[in-house]
LOBATOR-70974 format. One record per residue (C-alpha): residue number from 1; residue in one letter; chain; x, y negated, z negated. Coordinates in steps of 0.5 Angstrom, whole numbers. Each point is the difference from the previous one (the first is absolute). Example, Ala and Ser with C-alpha at 12.3 -4.5 7.8 and 13.67 -1.06 7.14 Angstrom:
2
<1, A, A, <25, 9, -16>>
<2, S, A, <2, -7, 2>>
END
This chain:
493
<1, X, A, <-53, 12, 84>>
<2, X, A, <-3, 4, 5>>
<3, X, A, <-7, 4, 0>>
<4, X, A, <3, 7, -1>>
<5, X, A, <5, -1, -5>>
<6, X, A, <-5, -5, -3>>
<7, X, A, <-5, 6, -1>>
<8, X, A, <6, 5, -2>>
<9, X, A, <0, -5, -6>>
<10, X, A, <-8, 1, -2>>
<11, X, A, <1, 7, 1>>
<12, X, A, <6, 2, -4>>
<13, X, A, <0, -6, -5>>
<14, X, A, <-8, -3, -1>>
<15, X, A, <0, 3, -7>>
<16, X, A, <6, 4, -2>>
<17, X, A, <4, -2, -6>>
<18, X, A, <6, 5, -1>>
<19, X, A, <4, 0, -6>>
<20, X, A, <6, 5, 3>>
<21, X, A, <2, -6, 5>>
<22, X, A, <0, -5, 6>>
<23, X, A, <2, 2, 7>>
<24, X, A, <0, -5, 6>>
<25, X, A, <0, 4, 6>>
<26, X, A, <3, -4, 6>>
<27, X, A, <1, 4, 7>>
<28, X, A, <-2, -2, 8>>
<29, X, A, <-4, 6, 1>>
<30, X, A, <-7, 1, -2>>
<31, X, A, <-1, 7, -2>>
<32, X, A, <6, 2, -3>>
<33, X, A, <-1, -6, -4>>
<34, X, A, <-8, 1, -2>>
<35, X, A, <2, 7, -2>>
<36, X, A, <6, -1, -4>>
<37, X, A, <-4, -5, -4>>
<38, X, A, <-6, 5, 0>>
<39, X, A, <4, 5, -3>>
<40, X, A, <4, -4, -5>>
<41, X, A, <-7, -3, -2>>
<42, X, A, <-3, 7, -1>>
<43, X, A, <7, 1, -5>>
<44, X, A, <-3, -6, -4>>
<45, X, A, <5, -6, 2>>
<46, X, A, <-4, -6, 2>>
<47, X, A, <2, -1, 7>>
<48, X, A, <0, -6, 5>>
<49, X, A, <1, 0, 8>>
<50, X, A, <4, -5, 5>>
<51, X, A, <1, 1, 7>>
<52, X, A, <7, -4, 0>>
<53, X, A, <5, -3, -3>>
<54, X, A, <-3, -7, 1>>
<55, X, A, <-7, 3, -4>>
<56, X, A, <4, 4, -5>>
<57, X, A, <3, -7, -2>>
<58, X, A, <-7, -3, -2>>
<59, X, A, <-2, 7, -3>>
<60, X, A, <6, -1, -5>>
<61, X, A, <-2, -7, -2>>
<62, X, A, <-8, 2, -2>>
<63, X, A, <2, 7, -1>>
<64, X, A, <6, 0, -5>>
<65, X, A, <2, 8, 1>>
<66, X, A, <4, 4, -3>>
<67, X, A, <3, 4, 5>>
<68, X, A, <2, -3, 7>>
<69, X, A, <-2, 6, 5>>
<70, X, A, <2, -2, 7>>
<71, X, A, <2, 3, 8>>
<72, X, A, <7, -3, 2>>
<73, X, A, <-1, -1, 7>>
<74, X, A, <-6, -5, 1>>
<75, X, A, <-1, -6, 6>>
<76, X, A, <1, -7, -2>>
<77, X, A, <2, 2, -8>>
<78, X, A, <4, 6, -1>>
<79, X, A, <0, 4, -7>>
<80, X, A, <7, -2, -1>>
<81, X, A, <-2, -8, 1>>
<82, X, A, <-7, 1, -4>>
<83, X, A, <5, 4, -5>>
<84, X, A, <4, -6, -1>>
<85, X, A, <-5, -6, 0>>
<86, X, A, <-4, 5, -5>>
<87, X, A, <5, 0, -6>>
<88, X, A, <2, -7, 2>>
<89, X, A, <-8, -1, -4>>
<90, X, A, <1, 5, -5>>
<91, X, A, <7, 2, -2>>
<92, X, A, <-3, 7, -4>>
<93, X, A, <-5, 3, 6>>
<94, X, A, <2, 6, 1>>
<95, X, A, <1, 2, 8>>
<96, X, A, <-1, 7, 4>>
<97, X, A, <1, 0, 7>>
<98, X, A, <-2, 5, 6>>
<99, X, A, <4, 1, 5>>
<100, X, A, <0, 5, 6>>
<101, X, A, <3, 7, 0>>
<102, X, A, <7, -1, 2>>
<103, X, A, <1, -8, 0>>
<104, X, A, <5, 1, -6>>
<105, X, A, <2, -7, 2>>
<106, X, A, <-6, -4, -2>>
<107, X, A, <0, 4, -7>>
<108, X, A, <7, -2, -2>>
<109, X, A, <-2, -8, 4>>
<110, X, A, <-6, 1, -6>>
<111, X, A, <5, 2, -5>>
<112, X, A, <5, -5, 1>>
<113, X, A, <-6, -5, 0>>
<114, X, A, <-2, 2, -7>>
<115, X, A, <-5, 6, 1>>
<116, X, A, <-1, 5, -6>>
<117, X, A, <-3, 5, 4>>
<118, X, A, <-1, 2, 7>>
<119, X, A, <-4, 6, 3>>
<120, X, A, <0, 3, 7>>
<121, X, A, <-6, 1, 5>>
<122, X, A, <-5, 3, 1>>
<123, X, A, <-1, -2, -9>>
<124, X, A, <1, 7, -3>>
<125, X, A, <-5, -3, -8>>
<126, X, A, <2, 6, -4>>
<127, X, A, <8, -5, 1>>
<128, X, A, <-3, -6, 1>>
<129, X, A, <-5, 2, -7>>
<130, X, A, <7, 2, -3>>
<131, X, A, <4, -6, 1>>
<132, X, A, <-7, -4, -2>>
<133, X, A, <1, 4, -7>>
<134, X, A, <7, -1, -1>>
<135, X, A, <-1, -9, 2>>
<136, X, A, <-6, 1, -6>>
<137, X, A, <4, 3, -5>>
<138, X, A, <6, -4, 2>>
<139, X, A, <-4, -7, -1>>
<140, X, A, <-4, 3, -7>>
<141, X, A, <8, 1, -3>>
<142, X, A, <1, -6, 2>>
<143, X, A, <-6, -3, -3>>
<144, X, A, <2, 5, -6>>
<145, X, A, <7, -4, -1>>
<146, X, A, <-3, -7, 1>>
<147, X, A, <-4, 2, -7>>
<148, X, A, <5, 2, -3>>
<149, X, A, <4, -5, 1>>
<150, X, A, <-5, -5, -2>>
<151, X, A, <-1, 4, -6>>
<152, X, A, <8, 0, -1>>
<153, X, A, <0, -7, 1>>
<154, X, A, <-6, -2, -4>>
<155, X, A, <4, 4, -7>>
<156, X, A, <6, -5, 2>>
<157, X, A, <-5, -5, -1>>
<158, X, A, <-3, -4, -5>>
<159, X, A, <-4, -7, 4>>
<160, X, A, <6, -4, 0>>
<161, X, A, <5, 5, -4>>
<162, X, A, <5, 6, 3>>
<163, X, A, <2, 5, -3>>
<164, X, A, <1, 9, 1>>
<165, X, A, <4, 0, -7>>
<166, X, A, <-1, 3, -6>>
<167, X, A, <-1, -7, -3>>
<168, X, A, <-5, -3, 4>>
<169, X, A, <-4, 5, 2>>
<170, X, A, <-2, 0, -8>>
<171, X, A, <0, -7, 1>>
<172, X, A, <-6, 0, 5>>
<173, X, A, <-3, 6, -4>>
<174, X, A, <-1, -5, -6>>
<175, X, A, <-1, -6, 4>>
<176, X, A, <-7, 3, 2>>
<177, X, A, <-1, 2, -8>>
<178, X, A, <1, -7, -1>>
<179, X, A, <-3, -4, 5>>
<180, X, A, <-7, 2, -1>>
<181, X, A, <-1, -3, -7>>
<182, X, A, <1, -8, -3>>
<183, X, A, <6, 2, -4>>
<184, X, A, <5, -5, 0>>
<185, X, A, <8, 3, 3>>
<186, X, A, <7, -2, -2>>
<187, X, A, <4, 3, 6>>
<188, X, A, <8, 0, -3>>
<189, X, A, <5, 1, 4>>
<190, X, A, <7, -3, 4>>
<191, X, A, <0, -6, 4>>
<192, X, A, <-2, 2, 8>>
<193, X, A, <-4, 7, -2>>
<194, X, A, <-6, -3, 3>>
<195, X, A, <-5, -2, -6>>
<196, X, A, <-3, -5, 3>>
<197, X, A, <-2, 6, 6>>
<198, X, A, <-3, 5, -5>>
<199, X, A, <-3, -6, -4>>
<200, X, A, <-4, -1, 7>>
<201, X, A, <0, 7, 1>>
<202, X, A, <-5, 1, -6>>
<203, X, A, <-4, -6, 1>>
<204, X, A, <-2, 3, 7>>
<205, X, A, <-1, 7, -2>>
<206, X, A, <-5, -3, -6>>
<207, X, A, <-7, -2, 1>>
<208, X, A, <2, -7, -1>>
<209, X, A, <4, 1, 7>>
<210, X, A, <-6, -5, 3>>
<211, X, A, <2, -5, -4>>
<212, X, A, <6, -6, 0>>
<213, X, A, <7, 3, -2>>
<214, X, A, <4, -6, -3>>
<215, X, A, <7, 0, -2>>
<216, X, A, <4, -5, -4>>
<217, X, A, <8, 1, -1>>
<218, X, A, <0, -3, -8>>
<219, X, A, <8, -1, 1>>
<220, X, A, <-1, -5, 5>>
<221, X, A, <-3, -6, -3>>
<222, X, A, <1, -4, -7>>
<223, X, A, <-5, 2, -6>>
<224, X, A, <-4, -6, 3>>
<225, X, A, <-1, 2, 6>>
<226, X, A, <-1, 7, -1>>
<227, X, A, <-5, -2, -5>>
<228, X, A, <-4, -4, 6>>
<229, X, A, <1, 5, 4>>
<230, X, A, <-3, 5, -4>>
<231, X, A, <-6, -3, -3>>
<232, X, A, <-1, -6, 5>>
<233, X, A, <-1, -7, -3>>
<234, X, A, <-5, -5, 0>>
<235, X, A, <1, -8, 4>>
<236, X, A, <6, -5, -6>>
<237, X, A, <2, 7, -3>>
<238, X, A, <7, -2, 1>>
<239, X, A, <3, -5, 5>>
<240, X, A, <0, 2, 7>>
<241, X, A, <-7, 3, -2>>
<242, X, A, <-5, -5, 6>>
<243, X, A, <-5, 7, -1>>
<244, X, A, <-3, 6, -3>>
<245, X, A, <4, 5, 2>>
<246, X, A, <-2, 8, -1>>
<247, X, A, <5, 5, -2>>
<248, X, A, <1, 7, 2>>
<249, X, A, <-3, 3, -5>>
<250, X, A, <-6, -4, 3>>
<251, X, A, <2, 3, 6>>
<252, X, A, <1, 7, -1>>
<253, X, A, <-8, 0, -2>>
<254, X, A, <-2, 7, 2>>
<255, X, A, <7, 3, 2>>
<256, X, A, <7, 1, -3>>
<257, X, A, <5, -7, -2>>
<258, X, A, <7, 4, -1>>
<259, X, A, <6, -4, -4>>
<260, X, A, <6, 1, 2>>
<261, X, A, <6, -1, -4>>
<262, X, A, <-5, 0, -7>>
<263, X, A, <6, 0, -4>>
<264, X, A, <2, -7, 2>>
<265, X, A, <-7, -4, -3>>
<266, X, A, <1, -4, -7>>
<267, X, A, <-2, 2, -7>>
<268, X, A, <-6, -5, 1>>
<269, X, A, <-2, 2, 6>>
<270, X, A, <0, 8, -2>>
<271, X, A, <-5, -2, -6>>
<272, X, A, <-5, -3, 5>>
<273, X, A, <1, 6, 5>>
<274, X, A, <0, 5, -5>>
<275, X, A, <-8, -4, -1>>
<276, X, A, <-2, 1, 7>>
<277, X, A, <2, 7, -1>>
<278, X, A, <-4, 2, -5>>
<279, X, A, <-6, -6, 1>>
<280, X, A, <0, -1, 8>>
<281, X, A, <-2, -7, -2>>
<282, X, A, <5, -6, 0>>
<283, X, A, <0, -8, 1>>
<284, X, A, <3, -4, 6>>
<285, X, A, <6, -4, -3>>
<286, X, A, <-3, -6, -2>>
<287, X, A, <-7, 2, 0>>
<288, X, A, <-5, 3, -5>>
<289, X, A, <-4, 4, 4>>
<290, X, A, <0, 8, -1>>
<291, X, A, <1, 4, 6>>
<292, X, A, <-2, 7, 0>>
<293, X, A, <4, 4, 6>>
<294, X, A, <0, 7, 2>>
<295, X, A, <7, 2, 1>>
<296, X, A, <5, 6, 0>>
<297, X, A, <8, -2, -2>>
<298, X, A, <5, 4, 3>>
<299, X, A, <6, -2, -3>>
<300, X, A, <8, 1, 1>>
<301, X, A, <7, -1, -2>>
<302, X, A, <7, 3, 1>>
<303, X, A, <1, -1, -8>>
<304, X, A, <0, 4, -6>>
<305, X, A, <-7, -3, -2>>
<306, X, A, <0, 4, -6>>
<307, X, A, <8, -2, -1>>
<308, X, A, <-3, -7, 0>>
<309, X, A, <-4, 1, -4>>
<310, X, A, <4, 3, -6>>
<311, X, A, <4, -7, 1>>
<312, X, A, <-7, -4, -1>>
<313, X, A, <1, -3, 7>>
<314, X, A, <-7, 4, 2>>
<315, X, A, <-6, 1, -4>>
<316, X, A, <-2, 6, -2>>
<317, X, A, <-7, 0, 0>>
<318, X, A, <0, -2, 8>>
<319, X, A, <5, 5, 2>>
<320, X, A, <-4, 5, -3>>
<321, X, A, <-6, -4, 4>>
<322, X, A, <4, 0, 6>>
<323, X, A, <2, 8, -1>>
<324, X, A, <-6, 3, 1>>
<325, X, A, <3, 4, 6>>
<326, X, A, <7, 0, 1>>
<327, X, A, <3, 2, 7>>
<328, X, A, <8, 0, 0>>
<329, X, A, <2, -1, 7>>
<330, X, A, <6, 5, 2>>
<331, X, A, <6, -4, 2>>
<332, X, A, <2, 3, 9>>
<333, X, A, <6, 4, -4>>
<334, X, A, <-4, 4, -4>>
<335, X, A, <-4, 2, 7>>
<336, X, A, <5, 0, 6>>
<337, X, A, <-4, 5, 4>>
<338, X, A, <-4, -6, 1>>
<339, X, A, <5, -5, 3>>
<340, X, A, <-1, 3, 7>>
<341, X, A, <-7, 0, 1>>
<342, X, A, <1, -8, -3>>
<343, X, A, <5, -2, 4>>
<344, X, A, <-4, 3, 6>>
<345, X, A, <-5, -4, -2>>
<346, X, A, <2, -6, 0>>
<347, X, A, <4, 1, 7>>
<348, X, A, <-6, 1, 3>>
<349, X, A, <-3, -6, -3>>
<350, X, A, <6, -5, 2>>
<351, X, A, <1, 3, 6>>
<352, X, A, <-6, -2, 2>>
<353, X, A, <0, -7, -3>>
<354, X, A, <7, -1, 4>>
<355, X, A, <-3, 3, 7>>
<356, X, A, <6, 5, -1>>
<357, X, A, <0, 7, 3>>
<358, X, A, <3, 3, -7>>
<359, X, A, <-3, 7, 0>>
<360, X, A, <6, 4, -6>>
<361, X, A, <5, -1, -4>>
<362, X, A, <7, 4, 2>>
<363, X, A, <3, 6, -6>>
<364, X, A, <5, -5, -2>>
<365, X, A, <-5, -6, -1>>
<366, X, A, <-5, 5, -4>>
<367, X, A, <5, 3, -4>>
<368, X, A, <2, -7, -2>>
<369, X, A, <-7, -2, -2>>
<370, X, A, <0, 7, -4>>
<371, X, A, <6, -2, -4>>
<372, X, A, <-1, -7, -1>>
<373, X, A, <-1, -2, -8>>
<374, X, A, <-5, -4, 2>>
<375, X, A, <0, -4, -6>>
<376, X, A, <-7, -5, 3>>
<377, X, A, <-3, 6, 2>>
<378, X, A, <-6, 0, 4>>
<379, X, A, <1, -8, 2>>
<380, X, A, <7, 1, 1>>
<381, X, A, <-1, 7, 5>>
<382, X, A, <-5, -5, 4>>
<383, X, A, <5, -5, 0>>
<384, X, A, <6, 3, 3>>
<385, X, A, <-5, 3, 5>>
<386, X, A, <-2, -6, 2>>
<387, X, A, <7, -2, 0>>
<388, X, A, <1, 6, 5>>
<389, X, A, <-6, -2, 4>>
<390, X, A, <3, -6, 2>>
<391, X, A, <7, 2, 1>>
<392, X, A, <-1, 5, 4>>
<393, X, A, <0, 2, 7>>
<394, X, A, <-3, 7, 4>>
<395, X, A, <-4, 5, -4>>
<396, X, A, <4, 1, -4>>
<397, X, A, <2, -3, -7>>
<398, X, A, <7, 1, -2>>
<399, X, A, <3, 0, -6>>
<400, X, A, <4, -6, 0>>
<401, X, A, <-6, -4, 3>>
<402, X, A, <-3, 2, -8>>
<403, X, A, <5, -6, -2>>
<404, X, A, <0, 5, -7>>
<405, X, A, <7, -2, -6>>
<406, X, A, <6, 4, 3>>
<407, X, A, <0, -3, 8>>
<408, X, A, <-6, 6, 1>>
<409, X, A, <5, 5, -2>>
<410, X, A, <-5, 6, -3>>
<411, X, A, <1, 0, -7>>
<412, X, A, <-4, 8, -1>>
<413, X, A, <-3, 2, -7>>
<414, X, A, <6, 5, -3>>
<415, X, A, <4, 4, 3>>
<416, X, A, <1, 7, -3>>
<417, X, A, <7, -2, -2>>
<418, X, A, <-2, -7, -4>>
<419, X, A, <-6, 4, -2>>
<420, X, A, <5, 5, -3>>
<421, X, A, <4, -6, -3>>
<422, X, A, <-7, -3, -3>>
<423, X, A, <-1, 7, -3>>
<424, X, A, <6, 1, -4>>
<425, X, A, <-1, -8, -3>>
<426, X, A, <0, 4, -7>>
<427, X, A, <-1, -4, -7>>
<428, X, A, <1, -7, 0>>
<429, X, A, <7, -2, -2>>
<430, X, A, <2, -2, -7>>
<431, X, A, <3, -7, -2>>
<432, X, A, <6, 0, -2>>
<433, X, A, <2, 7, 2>>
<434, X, A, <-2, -1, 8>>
<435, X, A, <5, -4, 5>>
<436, X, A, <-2, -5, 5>>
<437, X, A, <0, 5, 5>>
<438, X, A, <-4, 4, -3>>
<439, X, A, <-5, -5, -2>>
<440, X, A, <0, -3, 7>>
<441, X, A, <-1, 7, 3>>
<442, X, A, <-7, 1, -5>>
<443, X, A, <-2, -7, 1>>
<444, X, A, <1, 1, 8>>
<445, X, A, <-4, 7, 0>>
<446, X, A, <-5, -1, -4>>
<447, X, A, <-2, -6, 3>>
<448, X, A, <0, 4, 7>>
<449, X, A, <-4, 5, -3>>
<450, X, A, <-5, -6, -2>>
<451, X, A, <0, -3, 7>>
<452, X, A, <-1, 6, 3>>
<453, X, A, <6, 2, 4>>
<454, X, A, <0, -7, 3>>
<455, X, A, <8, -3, -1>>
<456, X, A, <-3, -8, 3>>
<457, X, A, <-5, 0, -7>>
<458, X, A, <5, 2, -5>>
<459, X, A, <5, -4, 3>>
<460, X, A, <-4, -6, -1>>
<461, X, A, <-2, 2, -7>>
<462, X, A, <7, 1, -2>>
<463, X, A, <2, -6, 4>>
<464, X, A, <5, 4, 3>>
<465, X, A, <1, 1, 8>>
<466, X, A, <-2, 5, 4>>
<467, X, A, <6, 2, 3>>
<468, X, A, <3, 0, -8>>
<469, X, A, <-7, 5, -2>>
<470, X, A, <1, 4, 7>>
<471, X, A, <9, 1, -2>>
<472, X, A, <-2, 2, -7>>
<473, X, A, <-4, 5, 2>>
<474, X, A, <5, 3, 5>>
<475, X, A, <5, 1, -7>>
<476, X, A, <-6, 3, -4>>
<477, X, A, <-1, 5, 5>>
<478, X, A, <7, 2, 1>>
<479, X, A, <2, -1, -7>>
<480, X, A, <5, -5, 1>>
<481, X, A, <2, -3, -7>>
<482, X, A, <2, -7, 0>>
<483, X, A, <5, -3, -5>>
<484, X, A, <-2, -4, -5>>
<485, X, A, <-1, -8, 1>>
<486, X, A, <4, -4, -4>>
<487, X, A, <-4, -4, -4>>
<488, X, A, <1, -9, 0>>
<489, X, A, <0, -3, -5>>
<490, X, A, <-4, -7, 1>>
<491, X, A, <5, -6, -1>>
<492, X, A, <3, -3, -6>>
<493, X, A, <-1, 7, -3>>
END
């Protein structure tokens, strides 16, 4: 930097803080230089100085400006070049160039290189002063959209969960009540509905979020084991057992133990963690020593715990221990708005695993995403993503790269003509008074009506084809009647 541009940065510079924004000043000729930046100075920007483009290209490094103020036609680096080599740094810096009266050509050459602005010379401020204004106010909208996106995004989100419907977002709303207190959580729900994510949710939005979260799926061992695992044992507990061991719930002191599939544990085993639960102590398998742990349980099942209990196959003092809060999981049927922010998520997320370009999904491709039954629910919608991720080429992901029943044929939720079926169900036939047809047909659209709309799942509960589903309701819609089938008497009869 040379002595004159230099004092120019003392000068203008030495203490100014500006909140209204900064300007970096490029151009070859001192004095409209100094006065353009006294002038913008005096307006309240906070302004530096350069003498060419080589120099312009240092101040914007140590400088960060908002806005870019430069002369077209300099020696050695021009405006246009700066301009380039400028937004090459920094893709969001805004560029105004000057050019003089008349040469149309460097604007339209300052244009096409990506300037937002240009002004003429001699600078008339008032212009300069409004282009200046609508730069700012332009950058505060946008600023303004940013938080609202992050607010938006934030209210779809909950940690590690998703979610803009109804249901979930009551979900979130109870998560935050619950999770601040020990109260131990039964989290009910479908398969694939993400308990095991919610249960996470609640521990890292409780003050034990510092402390271990320690997960244990109680299907997956023998009564045994599972014992060992929950308690620990001591070493010549049982053969194979060369050492003490601790259990998880000696590893979950100070955090959270969920347990997954609660519904699967023996009688024997429900008795002893019905005391931990009421005591916080227990004894490691094959020892004496009573240990004393400070542990909040999260729970879950896919069954009926209160069904099980009826049956004597679940105690009831313990479910009414684990019950304390209970939380039901809404299956993906019951908040399909949320389908696309999900399945938007994941693609995102694969996409980048794979080192994939996958930026969208076409119409087709949503819309058979939206009307899929979605029977595993979230776990199923993250794997036929995954699925496509890998299937696909592009940028886009198709609806046959989702590999859903049906070949990728876009099976939609019902359409006004069988939704107009479904509603004129009437009462359930009679037996005997109803004919076959009859009883198929009510067996076939109140089947619909449950699945949603959705032909492949009442095809695969009626254990019937889905061509043989679709042709039904062909006829129901046209009011085709059928003759009788004759029945067949079974053989020897």
């Amino acid at each position: 930097m040379n002595r004159e541009t230099s004092t120019e940065h003392e000068e203008l510079n030495g203490s100014v803080t500006s909140p209204r924004g900064r300007l970096l000043v490029v151009d070859d000729e001192s004095t409209a230089r100094r006065a353009l930046a006294t002038l913008l100075t005096d307006d309240g920007y906070q302004v530096e100085t350069a003498g060419s483009g080589e120099e312009g290209l240092e101040r914007l490094a140590a400088f960060a400006p908002d806005v870019l103020i430069t002369d077209v036609r300099m020696p050695g680096m021009d405006g246009v070049e700066l301009l380039a080599r400028a937004r090459a740094l920094d893709p969001t810096l805004v560029v105004v160039v000057m050019t003089a009266f008349g040469t149309v050509k460097d604007a339209v050459r300052a244009m096409k290189a990506g300037a937002e602005h240009y002004v003429t010379k001699p600078v008339d401020l008032d212009e300069l002063l409004l282009v200046l204004e609508r730069v700012f106010r332009q950058r505060a909208l946008q600023r303004e959209a940013g938080l609202l996106r992050a607010r938006v995004r934030a209210a779809h989100r909950f940690e590690n969960l998703l979610g803009a419907s109804a249901p979930m977002q009551s979900l979130f709303k109870t998560i935050l009540q619950v999770a601040p207190s020990r109260a131990t959580v039964l989290l009910t729900g479908e398969s694939g509905t993400g308990k095991e994510r919610v249960a996470q949710a609640i521990h890292e939005a409780s003050p034990r979020a510092s402390g271990p979260f320690v997960k244990l799926h109680c299907a997956a061992l023998a009564e045994t084991l599972l014992e060992s695992e929950l308690f620990g044992h001591e070493k010549g507990a049982f053969t194979g057992a060369v050492a003490r061991r601790e259990g998880r719930f000696r590893l979950a002191h100070g955090g959270t133990l969920f347990l997954d599939e609660i519904s699967e544990i023996s009688p024997g085993l429900q008795v002893k963690l019905l005391r931990v639960l009421q005591e916080r102590a227990f004894e490691r398998v094959g020892g004496n020593e009573t240990l004393k742990v400070d542990v909040r349980i999260i729970a879950a099942t896919n069954r009926d715990l209160e069904k099980l209990v009826k049956e004597g196959r679940f105690r009831e003092d313990l479910f009414y221990r684990l019950n304390v809060v209970g939380l039901v999981l809404p299956p993906l049927r019951q908040r399909r708005e949320d389908i696309p922010l999900l399945a938007e998520h994941f693609l995102r997320r694969f996409a980048d695993e794979a080192g994939k370009p996958l930026t969208a999904f076409t119409p087709d491709a949503m819309a058979a995403l939206q009307g899929h039954a979605w029977v595993g629910n979230v776990r199923e919608l993250e794997n036929a993503v995954e699925r496509a991720v890998v299937l696909a080429s592009g940028t886009l992901v198709r609806a046959e790269h989702l590999s859903l029943p049906g070949g990728g044929v876009v099976e939609r939720p019902l359409v006004p003509t069988t939704s107009a079926v479904v509603s004129s169900l009437g009462p359930a036939p009679t037996v005997p008074g109803s004919t076959l047809a009859e009883l198929e047909r009510y067996a076939i659209l109140s089947t619909m009506e449950h699945c949603h709309g959705s032909t492949h799942r009442t095809a695969e509960l009626l254990d019937v084809s889905v061509r043989m589903i679709q042709y039904r309701l062909r006829e129901y819609r046209h009011g085709i009647k059928r003759a009788p089938a004759p029945l067949r008497m079974a053989s020897g009869h």
